[in-house]
KEKENU-404768 format. One line per 8 residues: number of its first residue (from 0); their letters; for each residue x negated, y, z of N, C-alpha, C. Coordinates in nm, 4 decimals, always signed. Last residue first. Example, Ala and Ser with C-alpha at 12.3 -4.5 7.8 and 13.67 -1.06 7.14 Angstrom:
1) sa) -1.2850/-0.2250/+0.7080/-1.3670/-0.1060/+0.7140/-1.2900/+0.0030/+0.7870; -1.3190/-0.5690/+0.7800/-1.2300/-0.4500/+0.7800/-1.3200/-0.3300/+0.7800
This chain:
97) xxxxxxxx) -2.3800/+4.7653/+0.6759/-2.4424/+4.8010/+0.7951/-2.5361/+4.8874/+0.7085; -2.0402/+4.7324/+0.5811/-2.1526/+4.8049/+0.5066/-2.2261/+4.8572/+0.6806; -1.8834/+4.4246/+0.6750/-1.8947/+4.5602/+0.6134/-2.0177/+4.6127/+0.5682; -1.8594/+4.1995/+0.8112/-1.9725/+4.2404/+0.8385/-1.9563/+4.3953/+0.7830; -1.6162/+4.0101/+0.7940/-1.5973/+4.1296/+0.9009/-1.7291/+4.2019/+0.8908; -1.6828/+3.8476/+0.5728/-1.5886/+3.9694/+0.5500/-1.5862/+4.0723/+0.6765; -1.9083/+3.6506/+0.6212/-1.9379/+3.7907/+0.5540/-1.8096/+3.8948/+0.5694; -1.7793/+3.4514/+0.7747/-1.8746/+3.5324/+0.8217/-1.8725/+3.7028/+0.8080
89) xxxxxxxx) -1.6209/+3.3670/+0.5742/-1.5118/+3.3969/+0.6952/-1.6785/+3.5078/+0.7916; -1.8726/+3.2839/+0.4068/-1.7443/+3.3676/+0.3276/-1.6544/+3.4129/+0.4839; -1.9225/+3.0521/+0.6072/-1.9976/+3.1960/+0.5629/-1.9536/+3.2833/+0.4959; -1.7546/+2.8703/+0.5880/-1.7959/+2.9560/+0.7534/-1.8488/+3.0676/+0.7152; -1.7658/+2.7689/+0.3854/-1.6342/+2.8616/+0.4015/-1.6352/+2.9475/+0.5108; -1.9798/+2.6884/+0.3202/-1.9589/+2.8354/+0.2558/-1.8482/+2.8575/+0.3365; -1.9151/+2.4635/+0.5466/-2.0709/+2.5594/+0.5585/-2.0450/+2.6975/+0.4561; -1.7753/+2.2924/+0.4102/-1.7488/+2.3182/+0.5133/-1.8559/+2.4733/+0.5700
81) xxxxxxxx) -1.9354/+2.2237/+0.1881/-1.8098/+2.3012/+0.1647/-1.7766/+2.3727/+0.2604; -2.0835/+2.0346/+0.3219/-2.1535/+2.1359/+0.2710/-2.0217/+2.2859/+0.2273; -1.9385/+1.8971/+0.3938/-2.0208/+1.9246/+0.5507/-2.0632/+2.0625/+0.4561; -1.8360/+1.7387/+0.2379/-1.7328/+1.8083/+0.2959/-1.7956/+1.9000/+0.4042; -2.0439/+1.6610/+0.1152/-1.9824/+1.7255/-0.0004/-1.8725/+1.8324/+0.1269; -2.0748/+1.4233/+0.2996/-2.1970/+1.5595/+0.2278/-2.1424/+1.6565/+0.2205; -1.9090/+1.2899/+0.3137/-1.9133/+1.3716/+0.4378/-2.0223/+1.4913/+0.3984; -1.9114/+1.1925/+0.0369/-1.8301/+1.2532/+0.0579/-1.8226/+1.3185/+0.2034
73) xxxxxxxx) -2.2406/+1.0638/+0.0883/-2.1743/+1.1216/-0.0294/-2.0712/+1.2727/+0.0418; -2.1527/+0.8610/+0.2902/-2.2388/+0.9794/+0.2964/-2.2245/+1.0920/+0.2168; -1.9688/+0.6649/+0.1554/-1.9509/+0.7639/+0.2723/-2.0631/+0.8833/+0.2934; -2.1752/+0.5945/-0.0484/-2.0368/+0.6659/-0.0968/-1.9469/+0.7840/+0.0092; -2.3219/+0.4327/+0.0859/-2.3786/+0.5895/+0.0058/-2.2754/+0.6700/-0.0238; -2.1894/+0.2365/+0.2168/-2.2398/+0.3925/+0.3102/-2.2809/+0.4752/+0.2346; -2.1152/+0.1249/-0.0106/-2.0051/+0.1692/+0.0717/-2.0779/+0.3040/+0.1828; -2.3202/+0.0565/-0.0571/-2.2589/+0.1556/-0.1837/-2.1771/+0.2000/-0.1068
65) xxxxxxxx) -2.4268/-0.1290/+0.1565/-2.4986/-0.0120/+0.1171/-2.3834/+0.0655/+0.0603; -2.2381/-0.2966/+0.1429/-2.1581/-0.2355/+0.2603/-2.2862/-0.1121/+0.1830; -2.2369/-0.4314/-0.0808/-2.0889/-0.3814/-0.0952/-2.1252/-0.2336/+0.0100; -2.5065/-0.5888/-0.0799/-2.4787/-0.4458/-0.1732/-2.3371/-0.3783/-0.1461; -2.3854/-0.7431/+0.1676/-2.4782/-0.6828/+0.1583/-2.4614/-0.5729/+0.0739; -2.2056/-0.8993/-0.0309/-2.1531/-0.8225/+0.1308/-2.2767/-0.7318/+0.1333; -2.3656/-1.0319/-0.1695/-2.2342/-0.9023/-0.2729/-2.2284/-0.8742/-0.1208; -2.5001/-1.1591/-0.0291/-2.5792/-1.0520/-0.1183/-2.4994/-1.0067/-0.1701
57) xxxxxxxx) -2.3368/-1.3454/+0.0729/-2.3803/-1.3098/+0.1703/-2.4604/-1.1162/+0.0937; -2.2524/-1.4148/-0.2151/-2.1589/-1.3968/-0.0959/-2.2283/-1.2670/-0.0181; -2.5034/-1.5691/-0.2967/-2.4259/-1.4581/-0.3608/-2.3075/-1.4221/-0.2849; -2.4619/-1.7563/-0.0745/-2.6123/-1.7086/-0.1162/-2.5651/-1.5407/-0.1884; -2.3261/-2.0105/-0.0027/-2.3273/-1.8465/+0.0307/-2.4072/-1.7503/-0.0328; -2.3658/-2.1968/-0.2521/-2.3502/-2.1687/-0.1489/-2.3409/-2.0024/-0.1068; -2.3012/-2.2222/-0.6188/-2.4456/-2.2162/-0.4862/-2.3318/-2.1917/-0.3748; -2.1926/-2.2620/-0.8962/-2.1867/-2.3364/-0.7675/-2.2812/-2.3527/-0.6878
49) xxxxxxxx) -2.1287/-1.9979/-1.0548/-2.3511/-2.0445/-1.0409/-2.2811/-2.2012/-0.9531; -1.8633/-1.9554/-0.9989/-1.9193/-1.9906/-1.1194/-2.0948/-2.0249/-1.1014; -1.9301/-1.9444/-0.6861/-1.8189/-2.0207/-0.8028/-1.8293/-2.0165/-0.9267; -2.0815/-1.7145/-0.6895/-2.1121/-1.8258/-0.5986/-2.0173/-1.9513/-0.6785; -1.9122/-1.4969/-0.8393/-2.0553/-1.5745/-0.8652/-2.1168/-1.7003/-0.8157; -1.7447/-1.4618/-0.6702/-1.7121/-1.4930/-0.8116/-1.8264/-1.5940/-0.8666; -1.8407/-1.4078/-0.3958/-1.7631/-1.5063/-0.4202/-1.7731/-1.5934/-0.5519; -1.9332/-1.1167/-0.4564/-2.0199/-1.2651/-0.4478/-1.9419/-1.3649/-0.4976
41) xxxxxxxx) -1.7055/-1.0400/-0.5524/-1.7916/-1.0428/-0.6425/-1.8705/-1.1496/-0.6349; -1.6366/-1.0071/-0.3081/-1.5199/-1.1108/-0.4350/-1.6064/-1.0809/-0.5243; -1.7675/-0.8649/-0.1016/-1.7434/-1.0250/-0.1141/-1.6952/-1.0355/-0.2385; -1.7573/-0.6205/-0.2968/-1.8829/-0.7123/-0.2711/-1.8764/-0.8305/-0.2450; -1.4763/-0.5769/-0.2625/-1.5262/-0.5690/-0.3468/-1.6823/-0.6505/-0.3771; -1.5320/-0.5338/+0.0558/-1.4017/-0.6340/+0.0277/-1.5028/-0.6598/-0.1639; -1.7058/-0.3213/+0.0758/-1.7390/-0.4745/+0.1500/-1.6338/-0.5620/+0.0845; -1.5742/-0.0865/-0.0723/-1.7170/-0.1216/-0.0988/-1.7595/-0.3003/-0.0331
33) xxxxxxxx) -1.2991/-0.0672/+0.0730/-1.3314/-0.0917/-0.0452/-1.4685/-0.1870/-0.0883; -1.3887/-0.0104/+0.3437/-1.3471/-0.1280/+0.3174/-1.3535/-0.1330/+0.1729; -1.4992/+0.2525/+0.2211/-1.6020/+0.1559/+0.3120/-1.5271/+0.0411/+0.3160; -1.3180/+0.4092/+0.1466/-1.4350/+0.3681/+0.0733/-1.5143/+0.2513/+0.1187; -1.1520/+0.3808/+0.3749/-1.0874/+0.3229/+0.2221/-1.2066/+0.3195/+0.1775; -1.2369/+0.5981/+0.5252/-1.2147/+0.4418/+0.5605/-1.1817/+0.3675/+0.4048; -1.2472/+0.7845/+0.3929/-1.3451/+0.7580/+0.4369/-1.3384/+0.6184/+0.4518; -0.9459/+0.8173/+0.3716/-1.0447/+0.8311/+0.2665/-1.1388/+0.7425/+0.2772
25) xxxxxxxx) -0.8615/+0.8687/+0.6689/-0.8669/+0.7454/+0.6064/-0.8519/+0.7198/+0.4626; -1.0197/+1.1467/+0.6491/-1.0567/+1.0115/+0.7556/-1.0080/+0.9244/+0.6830; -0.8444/+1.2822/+0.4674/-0.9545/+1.2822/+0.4733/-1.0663/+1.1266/+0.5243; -0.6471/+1.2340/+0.6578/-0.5991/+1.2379/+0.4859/-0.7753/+1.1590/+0.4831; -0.6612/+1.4326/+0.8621/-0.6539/+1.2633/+0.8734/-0.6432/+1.2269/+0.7557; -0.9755/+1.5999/+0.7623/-0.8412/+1.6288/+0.8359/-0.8000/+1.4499/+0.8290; -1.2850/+1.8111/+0.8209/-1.1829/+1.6876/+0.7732/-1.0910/+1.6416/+0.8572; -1.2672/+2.1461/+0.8467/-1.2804/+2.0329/+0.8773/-1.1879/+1.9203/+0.8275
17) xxxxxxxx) -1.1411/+2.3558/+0.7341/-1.2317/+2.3022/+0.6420/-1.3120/+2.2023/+0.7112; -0.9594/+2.5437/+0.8816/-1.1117/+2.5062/+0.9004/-1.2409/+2.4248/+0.8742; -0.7349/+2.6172/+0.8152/-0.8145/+2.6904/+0.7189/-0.9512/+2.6204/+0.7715; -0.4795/+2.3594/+0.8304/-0.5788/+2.4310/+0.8860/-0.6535/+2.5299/+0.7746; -0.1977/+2.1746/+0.9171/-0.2958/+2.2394/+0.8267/-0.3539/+2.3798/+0.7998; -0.2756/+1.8534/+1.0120/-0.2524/+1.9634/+1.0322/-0.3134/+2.0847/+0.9342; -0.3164/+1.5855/+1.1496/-0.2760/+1.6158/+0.9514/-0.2357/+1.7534/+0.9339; -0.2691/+1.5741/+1.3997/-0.3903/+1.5043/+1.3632/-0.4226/+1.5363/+1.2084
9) xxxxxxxx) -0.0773/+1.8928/+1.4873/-0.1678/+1.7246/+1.5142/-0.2431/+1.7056/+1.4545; +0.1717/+2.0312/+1.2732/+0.0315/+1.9989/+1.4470/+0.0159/+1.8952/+1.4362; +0.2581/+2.2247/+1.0248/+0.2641/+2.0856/+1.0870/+0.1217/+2.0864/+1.1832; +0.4751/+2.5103/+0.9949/+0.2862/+2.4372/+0.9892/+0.3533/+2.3432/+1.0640; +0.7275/+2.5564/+0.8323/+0.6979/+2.5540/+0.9776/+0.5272/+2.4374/+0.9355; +0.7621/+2.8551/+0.5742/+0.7571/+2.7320/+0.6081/+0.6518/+2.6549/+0.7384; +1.0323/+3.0396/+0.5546/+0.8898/+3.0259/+0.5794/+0.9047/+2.9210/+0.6189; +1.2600/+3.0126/+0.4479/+1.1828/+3.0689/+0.3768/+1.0409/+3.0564/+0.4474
1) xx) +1.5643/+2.7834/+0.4181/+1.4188/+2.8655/+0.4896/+1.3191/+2.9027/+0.4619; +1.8634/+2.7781/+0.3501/+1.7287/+2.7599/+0.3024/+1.6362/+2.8489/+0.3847
């Protein structure tokens, strides 16, 4: 049994730098196909029950891909802003008493 345990390199690596990592990334991706896939089958739904044409299709793709970029924005927020105390907490400790 081994007691320390060997860090993993590359792309899923694990870091103190509170940059987004591949976990992370295809998060990101998942929201955004989520948000368009979800919008079509909504249109869809509607377009099939109203029997119109694209119309509700074309307008669930539409609202899918917005929610889908607010959602991405959102969470690059959240990680940009996190990302920003941790620089500043790693700031403050070498500063001491000036």
């Amino acid at each position: 049994m081994r007691a320390a345990r060997r860090k993993r390199r590359g792309w899923m690596a694990d870091d103190d730098t509170g940059a987004l990592r591949g976990r992370d990334l295809l998060g990101l991706g998942g929201i955004l196909v989520a948000g368009v896939v979800l919008g079509l089958v909504v249109g869809l739904l509607i377009d099939y029950a109203a029997d119109t044409s694209p119309v509700f299709t074309l307008i669930g793709i539409a609202v899918g891909i917005a929610l889908a970029c607010f959602g991405f924005w959102v969470r690059v927020r959240d990680a940009l802003r996190s990302d920003m105390g941790h620089d500043m907490d790693r700031d403050d400790l070498g500063k001491g008493d000036r």
